[in-house]
ZAFIMI-29711 format. One line per field, with one value per residue (C-alpha): x, y, z; residue in one letter; residue number from 1. Coordinates in nm, 4 decimals, padded with zeros to 6 digits. Layout:
N
u (X,...)
v (Y,...)
w (Z,...)
type (A,...)
seq (NUM,...)
// end
This chain:
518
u (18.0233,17.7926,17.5933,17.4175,17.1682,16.9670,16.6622,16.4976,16.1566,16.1520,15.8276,15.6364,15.2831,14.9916,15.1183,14.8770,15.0803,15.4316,15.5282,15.5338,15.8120,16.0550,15.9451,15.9536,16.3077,16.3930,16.2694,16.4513,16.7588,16.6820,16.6219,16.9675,17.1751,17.1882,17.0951,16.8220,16.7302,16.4065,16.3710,16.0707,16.0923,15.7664,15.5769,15.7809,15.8428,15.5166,15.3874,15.7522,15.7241,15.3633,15.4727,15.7737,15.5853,15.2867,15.5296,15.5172,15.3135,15.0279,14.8155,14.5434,14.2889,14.2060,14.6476,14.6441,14.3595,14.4935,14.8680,14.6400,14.5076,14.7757,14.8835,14.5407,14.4857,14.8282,14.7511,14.3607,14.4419,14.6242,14.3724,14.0534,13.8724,13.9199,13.7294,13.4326,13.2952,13.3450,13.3591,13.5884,13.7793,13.7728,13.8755,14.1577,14.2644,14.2394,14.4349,14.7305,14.6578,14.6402,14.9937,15.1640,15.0265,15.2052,15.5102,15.5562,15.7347,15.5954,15.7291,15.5843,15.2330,15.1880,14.9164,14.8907,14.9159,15.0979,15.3946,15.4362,15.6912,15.5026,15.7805,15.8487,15.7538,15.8571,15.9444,16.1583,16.5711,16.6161,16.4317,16.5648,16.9479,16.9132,16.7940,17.1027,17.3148,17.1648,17.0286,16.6873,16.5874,16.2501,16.0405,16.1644,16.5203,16.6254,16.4599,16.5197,16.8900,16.9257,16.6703,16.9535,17.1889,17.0545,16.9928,17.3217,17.4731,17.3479,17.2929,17.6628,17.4755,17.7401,17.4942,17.1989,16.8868,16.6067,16.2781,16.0790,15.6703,15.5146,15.6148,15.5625,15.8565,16.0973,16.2475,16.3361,16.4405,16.7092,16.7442,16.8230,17.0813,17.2733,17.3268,17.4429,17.7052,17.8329,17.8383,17.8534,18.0289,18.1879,17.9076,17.7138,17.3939,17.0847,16.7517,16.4374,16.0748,15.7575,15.8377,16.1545,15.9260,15.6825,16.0071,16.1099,16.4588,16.5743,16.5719,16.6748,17.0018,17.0051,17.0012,17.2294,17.5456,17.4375,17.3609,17.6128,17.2734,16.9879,16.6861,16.3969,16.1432,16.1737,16.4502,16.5370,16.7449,16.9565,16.9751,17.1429,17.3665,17.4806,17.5523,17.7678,17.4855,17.4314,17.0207,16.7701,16.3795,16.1347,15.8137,15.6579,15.9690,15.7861,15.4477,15.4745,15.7161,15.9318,15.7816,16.0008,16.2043,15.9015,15.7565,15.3445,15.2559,15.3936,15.1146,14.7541,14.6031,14.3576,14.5641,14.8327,14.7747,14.9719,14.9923,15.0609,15.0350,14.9069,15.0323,15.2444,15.1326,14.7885,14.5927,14.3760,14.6943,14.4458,14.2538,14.4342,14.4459,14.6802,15.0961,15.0577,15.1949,15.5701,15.5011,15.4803,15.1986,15.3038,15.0991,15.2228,15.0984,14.8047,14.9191,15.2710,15.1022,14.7961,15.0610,15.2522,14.9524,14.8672,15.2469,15.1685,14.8476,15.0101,15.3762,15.1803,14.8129,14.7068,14.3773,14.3568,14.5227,14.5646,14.5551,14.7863,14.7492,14.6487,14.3515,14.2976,14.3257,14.0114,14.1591,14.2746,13.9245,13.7537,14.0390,13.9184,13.5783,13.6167,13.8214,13.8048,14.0719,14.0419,14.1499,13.9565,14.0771,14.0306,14.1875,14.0700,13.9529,13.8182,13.4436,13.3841,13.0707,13.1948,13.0578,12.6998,12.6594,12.5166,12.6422,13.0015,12.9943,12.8414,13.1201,13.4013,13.2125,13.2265,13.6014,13.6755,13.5813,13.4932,13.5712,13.6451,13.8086,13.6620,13.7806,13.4436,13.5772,13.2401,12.8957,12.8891,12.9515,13.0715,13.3354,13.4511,13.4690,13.6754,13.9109,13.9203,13.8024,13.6576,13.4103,13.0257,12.8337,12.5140,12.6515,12.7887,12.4403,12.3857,12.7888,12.6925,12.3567,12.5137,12.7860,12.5552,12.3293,12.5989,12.8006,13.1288,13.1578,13.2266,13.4838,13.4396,13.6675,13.5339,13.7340,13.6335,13.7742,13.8370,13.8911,13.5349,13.3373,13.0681,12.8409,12.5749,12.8481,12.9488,12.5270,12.5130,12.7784,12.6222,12.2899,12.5049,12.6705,12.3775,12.1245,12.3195,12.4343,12.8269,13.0101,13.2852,13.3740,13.7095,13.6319,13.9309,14.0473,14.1878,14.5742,14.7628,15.0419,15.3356,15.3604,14.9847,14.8519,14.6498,14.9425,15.1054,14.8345,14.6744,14.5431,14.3629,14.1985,14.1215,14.3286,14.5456,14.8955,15.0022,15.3616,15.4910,15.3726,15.7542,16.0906,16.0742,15.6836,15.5217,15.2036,15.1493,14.9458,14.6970,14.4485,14.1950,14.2849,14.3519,13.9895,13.8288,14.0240,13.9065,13.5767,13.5739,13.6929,13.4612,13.1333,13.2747,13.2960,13.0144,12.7583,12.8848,13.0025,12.6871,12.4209,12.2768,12.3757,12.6912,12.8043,12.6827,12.8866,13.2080,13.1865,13.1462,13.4975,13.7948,14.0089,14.4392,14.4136,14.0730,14.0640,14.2817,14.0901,13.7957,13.8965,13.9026,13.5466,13.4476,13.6123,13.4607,13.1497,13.2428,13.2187,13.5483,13.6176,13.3625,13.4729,13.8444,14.1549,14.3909)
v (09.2937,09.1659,08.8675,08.7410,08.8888,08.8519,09.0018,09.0640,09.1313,09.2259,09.1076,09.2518,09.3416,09.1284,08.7751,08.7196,08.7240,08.7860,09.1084,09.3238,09.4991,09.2557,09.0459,09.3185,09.3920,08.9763,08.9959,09.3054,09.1415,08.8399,08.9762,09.0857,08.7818,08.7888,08.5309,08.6588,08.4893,08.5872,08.5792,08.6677,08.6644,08.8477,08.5391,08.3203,08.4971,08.5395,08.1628,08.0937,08.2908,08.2496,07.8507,07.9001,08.0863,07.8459,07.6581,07.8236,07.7992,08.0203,08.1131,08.2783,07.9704,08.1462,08.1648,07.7687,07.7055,07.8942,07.7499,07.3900,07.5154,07.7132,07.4053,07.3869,07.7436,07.8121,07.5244,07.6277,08.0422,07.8511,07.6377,07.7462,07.5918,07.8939,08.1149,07.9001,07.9859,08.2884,08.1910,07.9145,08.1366,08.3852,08.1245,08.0400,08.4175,08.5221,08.2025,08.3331,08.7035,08.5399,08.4113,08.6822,08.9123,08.6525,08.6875,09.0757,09.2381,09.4481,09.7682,09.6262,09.5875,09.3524,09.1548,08.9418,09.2417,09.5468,09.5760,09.8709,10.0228,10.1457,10.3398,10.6428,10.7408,10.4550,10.7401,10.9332,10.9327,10.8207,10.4625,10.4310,10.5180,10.2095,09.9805,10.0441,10.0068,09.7160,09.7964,09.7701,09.4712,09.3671,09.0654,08.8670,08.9542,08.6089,08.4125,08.6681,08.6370,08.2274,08.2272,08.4485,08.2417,07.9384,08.1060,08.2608,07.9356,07.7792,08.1307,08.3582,08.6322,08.9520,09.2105,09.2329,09.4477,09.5014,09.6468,09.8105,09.8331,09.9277,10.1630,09.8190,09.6934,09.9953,09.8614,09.5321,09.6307,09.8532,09.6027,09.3869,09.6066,09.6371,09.2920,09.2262,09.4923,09.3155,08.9708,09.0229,09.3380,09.2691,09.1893,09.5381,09.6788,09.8281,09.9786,10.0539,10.0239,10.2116,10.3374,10.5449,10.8084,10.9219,10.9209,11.2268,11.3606,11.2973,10.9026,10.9314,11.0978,10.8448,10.5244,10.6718,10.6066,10.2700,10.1379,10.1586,10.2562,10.3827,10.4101,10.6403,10.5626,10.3150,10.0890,09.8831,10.0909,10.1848,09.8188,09.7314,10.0193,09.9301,09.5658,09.7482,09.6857,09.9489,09.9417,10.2185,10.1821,10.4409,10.5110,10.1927,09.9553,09.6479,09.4971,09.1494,09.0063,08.6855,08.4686,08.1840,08.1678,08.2180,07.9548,08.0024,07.7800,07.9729,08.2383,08.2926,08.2461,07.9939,07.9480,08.1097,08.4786,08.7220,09.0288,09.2308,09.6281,09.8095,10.1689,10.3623,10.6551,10.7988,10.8929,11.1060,11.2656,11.5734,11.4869,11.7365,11.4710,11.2334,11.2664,11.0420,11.3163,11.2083,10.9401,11.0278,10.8229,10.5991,10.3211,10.0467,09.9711,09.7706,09.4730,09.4040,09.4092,09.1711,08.9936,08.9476,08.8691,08.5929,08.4679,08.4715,08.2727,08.0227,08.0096,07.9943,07.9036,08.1586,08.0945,08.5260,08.8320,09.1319,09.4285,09.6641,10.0007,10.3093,10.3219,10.0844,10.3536,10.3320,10.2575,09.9125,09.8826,09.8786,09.6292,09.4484,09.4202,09.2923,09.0157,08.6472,08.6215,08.2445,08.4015,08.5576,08.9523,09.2228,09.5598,09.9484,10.1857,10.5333,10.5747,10.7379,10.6538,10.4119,10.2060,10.3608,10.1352,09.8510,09.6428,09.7913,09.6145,09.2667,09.2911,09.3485,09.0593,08.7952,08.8594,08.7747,09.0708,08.9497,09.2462,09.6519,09.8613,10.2116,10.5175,10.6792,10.9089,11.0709,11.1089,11.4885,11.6676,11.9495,11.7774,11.5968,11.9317,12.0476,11.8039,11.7805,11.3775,11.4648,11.2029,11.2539,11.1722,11.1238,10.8590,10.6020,10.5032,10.3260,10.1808,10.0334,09.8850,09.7411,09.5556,09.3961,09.2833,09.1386,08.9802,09.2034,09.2558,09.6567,09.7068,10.1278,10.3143,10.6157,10.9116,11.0915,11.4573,11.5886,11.9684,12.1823,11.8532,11.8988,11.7121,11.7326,11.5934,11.2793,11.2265,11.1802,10.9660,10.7454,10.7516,10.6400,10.3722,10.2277,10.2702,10.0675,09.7689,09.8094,09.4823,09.5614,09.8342,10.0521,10.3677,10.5800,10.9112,11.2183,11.2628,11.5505,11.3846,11.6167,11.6027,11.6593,11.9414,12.0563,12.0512,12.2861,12.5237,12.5054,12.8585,12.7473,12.5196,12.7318,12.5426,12.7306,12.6974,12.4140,12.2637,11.9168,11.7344,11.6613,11.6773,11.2715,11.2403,11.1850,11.3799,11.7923,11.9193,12.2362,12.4452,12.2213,11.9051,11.7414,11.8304,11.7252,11.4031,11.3494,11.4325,11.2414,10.9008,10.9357,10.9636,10.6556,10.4163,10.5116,10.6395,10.5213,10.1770,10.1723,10.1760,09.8492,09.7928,09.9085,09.7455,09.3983,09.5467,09.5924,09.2524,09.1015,09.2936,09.0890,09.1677,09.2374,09.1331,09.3457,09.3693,09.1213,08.8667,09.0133,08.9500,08.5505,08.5100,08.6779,08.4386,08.1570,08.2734,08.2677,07.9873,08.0450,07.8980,07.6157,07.2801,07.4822,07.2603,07.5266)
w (13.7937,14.0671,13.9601,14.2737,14.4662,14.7972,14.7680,15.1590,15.2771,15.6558,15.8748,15.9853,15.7472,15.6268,15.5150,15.2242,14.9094,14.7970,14.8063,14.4491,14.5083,14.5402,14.2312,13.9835,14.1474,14.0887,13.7083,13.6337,13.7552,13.6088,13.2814,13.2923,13.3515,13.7675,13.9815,14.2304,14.5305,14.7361,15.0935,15.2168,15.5774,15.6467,15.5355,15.7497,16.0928,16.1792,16.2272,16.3160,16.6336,16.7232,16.6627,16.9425,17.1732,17.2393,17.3688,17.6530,17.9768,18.0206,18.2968,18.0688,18.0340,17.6313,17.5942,17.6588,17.3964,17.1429,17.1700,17.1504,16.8338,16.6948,16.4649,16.2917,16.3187,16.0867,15.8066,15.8463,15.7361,15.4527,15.2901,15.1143,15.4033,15.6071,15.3554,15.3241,15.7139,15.8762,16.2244,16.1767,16.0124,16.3688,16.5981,16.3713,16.2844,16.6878,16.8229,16.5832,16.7131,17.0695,17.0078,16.8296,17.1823,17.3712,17.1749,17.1844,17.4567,17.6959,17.5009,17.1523,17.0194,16.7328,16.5824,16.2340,16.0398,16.2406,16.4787,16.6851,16.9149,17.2118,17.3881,17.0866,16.7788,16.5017,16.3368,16.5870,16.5028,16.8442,16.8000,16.4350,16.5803,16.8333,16.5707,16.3700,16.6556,16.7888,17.1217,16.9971,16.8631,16.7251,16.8374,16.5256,16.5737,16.6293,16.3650,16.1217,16.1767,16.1781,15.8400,15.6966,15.8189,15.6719,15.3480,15.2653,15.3520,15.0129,14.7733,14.8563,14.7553,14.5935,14.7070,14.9571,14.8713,15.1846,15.0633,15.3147,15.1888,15.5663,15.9033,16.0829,15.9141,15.9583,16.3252,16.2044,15.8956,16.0233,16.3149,16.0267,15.8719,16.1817,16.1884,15.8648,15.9003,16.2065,16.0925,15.7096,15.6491,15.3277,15.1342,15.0060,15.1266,14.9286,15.0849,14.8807,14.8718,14.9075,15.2690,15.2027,14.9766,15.3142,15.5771,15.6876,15.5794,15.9417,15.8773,15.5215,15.6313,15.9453,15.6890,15.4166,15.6510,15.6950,15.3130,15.0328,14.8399,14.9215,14.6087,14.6664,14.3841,14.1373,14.1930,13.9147,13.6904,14.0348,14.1476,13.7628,13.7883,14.1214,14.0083,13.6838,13.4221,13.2087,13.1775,13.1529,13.1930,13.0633,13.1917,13.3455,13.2971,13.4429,13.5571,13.5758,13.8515,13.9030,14.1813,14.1009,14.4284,14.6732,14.8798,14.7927,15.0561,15.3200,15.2638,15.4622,15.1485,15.0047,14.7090,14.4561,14.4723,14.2354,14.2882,13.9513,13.8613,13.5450,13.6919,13.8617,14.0639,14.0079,13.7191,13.8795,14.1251,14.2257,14.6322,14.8432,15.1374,14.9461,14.8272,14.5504,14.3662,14.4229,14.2099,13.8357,13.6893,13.4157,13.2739,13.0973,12.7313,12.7268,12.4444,12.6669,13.0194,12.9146,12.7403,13.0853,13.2678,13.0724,13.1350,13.4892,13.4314,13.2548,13.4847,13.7979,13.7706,14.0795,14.2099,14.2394,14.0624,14.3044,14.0852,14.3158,14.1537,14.3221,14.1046,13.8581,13.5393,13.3014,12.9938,13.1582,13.2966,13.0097,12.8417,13.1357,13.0148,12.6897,12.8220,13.0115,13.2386,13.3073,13.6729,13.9369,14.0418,14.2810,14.2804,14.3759,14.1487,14.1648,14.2199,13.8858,13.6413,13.4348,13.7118,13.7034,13.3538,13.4760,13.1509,13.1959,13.5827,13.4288,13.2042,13.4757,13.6561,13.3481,13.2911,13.6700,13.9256,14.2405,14.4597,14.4478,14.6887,14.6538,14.8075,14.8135,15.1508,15.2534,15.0362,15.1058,14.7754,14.9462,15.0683,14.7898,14.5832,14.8763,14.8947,14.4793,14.4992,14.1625,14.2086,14.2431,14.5566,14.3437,14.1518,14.4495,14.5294,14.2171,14.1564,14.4802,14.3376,14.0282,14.2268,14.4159,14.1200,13.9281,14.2585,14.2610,14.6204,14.7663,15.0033,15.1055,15.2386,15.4619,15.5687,15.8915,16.0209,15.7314,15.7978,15.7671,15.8188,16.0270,16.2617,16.0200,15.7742,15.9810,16.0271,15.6510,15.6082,15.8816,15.6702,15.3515,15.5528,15.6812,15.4073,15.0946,14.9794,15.1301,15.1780,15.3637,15.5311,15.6179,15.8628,15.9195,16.0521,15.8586,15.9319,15.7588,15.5536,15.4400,15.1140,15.0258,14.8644,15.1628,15.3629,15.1114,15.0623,15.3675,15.3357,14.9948,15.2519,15.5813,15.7659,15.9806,16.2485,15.9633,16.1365,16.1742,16.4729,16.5547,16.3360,16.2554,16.1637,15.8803,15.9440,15.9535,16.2668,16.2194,16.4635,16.6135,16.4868,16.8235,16.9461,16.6647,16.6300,16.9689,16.9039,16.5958,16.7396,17.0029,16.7625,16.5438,16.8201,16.9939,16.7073,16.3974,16.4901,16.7277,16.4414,16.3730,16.0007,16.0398,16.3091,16.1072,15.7849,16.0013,16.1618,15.8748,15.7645,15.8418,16.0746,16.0800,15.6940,15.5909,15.1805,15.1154,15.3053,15.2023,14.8608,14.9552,15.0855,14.7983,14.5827,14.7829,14.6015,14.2435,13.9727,13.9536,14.2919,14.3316,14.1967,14.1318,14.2605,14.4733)
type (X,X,X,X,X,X,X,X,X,X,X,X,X,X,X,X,X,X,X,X,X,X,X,X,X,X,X,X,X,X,X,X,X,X,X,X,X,X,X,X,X,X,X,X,X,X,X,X,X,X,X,X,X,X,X,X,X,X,X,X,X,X,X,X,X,X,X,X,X,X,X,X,X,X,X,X,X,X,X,X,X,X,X,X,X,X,X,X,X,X,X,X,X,X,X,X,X,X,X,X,X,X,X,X,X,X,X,X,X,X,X,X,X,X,X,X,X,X,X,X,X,X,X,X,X,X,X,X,X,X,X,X,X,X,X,X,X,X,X,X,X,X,X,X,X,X,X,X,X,X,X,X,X,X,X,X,X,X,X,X,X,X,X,X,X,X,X,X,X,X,X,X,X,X,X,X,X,X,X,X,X,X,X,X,X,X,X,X,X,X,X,X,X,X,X,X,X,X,X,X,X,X,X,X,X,X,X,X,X,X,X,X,X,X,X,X,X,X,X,X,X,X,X,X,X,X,X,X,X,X,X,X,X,X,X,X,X,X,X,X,X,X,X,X,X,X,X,X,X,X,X,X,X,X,X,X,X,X,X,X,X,X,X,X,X,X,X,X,X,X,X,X,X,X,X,X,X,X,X,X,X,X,X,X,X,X,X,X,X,X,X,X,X,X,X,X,X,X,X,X,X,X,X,X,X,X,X,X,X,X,X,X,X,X,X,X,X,X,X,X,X,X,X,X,X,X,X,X,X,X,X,X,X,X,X,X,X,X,X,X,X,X,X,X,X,X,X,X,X,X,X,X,X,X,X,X,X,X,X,X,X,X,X,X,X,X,X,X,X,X,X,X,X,X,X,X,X,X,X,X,X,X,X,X,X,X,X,X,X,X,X,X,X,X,X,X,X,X,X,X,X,X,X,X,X,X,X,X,X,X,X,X,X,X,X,X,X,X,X,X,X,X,X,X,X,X,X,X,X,X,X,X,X,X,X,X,X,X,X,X,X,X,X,X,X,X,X,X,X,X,X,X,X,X,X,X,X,X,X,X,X,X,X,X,X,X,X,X,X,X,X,X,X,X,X,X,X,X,X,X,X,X,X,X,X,X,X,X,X,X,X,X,X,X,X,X,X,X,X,X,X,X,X,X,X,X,X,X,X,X,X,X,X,X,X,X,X,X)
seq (1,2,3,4,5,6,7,8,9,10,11,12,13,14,15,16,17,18,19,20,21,22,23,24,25,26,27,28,29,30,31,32,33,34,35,36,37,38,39,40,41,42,43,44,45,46,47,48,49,50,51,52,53,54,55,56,57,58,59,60,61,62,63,64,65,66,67,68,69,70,71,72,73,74,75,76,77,78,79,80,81,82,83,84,85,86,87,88,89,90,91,92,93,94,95,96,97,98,99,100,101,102,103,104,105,106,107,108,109,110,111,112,113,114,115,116,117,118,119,120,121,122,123,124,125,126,127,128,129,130,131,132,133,134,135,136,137,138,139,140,141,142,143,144,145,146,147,148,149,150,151,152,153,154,155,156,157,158,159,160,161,162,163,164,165,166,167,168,169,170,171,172,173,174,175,176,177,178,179,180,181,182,183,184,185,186,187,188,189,190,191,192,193,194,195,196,197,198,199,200,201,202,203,204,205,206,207,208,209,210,211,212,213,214,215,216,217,218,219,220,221,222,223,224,225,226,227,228,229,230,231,232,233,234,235,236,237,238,239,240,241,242,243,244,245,246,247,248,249,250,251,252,253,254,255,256,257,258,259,260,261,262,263,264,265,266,267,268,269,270,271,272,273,274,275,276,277,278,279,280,281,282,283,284,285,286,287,288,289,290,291,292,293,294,295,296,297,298,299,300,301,302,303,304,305,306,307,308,309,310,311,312,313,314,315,316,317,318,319,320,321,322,323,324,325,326,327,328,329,330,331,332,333,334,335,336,337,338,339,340,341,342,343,344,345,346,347,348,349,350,351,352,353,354,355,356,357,358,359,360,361,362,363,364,365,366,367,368,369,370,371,372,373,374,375,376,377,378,379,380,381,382,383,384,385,386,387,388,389,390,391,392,393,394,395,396,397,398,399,400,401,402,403,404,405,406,407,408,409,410,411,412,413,414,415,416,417,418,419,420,421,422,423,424,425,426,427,428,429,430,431,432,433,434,435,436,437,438,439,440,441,442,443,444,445,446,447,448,449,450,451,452,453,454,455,456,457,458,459,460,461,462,463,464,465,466,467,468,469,470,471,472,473,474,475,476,477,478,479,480,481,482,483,484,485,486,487,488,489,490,491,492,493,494,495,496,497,498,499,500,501,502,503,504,505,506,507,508,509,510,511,512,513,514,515,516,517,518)
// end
């Protein structure tokens, strides 16, 4: 039997909070009598290698300020200082971005909360192939190798598990792999996480000659098995997670924040845009996960809960609003009209609310019935009013191109954007995933010449979408993002780390927060 295990996190993504997905892995084995160490080298790399590079000389007169502030800048993102003034918080967020430009080769994009591989496709077999055979190596390459290194000199681990949450982390992850087969190859590889369910079979087949297991879904029952534990978990096995072996201070957070689930999947599981459908929805039972969450309270005394779910499901909701957390929270949930009862919202407020992410996608009714949002246009104008009056902060999500919308459709989205009380604000374009609905049934749909935009992507193609993406992304930046209010509400939207920032200046505001040691 296998009793210790190295549980990895690859850079590069958002560096807010420790990742989910590896703790409920770490308490599942932990549960069961293994030793589970953590490594979270996502939170590390990143000020790691901004840190070495502004060492350097630069010619760039704005390069050589930020590598003088870079110090303060990394310790600032980190305290609740940052959070208290917005433009301090700017200089200190785009002297890190400054640096983390400097780092990235010429053929790689990054910034605090994306890495990109400019030459191909991350996707494409051809750049995944020469990560795995080491001829393409990621920015953090280096210190991801000697943090290893260090690490496995004091935890011998009997198994090695990488979890991969984000496309950004997909190159060094694999780059990763490669070089623990070279340098380790006697110790067994595992490869999970969130991103392995939206790769195309291409990569899947790629990896499995690489991993002595590879888990697509849920991976703690496969994890036990593979360590010779018998163990099986039924619906929603787990939805608090061990945090025991992370370092919280290493986070761009203002204090503690724990991230914890109620769900898996989605309850609703119907828009025609999304595949949350490969994920069966399971919720956990309402006594046990409270019961959890107050464990967490208690083990860790977080300064935020980051309610991860897809959509916060109702029943947990209103449990929500009966209750005092003694703990701030944020978390997205469905624009549905619960939140049209203004008492229901003062409720969610008293027991800790201080933001919701709400995938309201466009205010044209048409459109929502289209896509099969099941939500009602007619009813965001006042969930937007009652947030305001009781203080929960809105962060909106938009959706743009969506096929059949029209100019006329884009106009009144516009009108909605700029005529309520929206927070924050997330404006994106439509992309065709493969595993949607739409994508399925496209003629249900009117879309038409449905065919994947190349054998390794993610993403569908169809008639016309190339001019209207054009067109699209065109009117955004030069209408949408031109109008007065919005422009205000999207500048006021942080950027690289968007909600999950967000959800710190809004907790700046609460009672919760003032006169609170972090």
């Amino acid at each position: 039997m296998l009793t210790n295990a190295l549980l990895i996190y690859p850079p590069h993504t958002r560096n807010t909070e420790p990742p989910l997905g590896l703790a409920l892995l770490a308490s599942a084995l932990d549960n069961h009598g293994l030793r589970v160490r953590c490594l979270d080298l996502n939170s590390q790399c990143g000020p790691a290698l901004a840190t070495e590079t502004a060492r350097t000389t630069f010619s760039s007169t704005r390069s050589r300020r930020a590598a003088r502030h870079l110090k303060h800048a990394i310790n600032h993102l980190r305290s609740p200082d940052a959070f208290s003034n917005y433009a301090r918080y700017r200089t200190s967020l785009e002297s890190y971005a400054r640096m983390l430009r400097e780092a990235a080769p010429d053929q790689w994009n990054m910034n605090p909360g994306d890495l990109r591989y400019s030459e191909q496709d991350d996707f494409s077999s051809k750049c995944c192939e020469d990560a795995l055979y080491g001829s393409l190596l990621d920015p953090f390459a280096k210190l991801t190798q000697a943090k290893i290194t260090k690490t496995i000199a004091t935890f011998l681990p009997d198994f090695i598990g990488i979890s991969l949450s984000y496309r950004s982390q997909l190159i060094p992850g694999l780059a990763l792999i490669s070089y623990l087969r070279r340098e380790l190859p006697r110790i067994p590889l595992t490869l999970g996480g969130s991103l392995l369910t939206t790769l195309p079979d291409s990569i899947l087949n790629l990896l499995k000659v690489h991993v002595d297991l590879m888990v697509i879904g849920p991976g703690e029952s496969a994890l036990l098995t593979f360590a010779g534990i018998e163990a099986t978990f039924h619906d929603c096995p787990s939805v608090a997670g061990d945090f025991k072996t992370f370092d919280v201070s290493t986070y761009f957070s203002p204090g503690t924040v724990i991230p914890f689930r109620w769900s898996r999947g989605c309850y609703w599981n119907t828009c025609a845009f999304c595949m949350e459908g490969v994920h069966p929805y399971r919720c956990a039972d309402i006594s046990q996960a409270f019961s959890g969450l107050e464990l967490l309270r208690d083990d860790y005394h977080p300064s935020l809960f980051h309610f991860t779910d897809n959509a916060i499901p109702p029943k947990i909701l209103k449990e929500l609003s009966t209750r005092s957390l003694g703990v701030p929270w944020y978390g997205f949930v469905r624009p549905e009209s619960n939140l049209t009862d203004r008492d229901f919202v003062q409720a969610l407020a008293r027991s800790g609310c201080v933001m919701l992410q709400l995938g309201m996608e466009t205010p044209v009714q048409r459109l929502l019935d289209f896509m099969k949002k099941g939500t009602c246009a007619t009813d965001y104008s006042c969930i937007l009013e009652n947030l305001r009056a009781v203080g929960i902060r809105s962060y909106v999500y938009l959706l743009f191109g969506l096929p059949t919308e029209t100019h006329e459709d884009r106009t009144e989205n516009l009108q909605f954007a700029s005529s309520h009380p929206i927070d924050y604000l997330n404006a994106s374009l439509f992309r065709l995933p493969k595993g949607s609905n739409l994508a399925s049934n496209p003629d249900e749909y009117g879309i038409h010449d449905v065919r994947p935009r190349s054998d390794d992507s993610h993403y569908m193609s169809f008639r016309g979408e190339d001019e209207q993406r054009k067109v699209t992304r065109r009117w955004l930046s030069e209408t949408f993002a031109g109008n007065g209010t919005v422009r205000t509400i999207l500048s006021q939207t942080p950027p690289y780390y968007k909600s999950n920032h967000a959800a710190y200046f809004s907790l700046m505001d609460t009672t919760y927060f003032k006169g609170r040691a972090l």
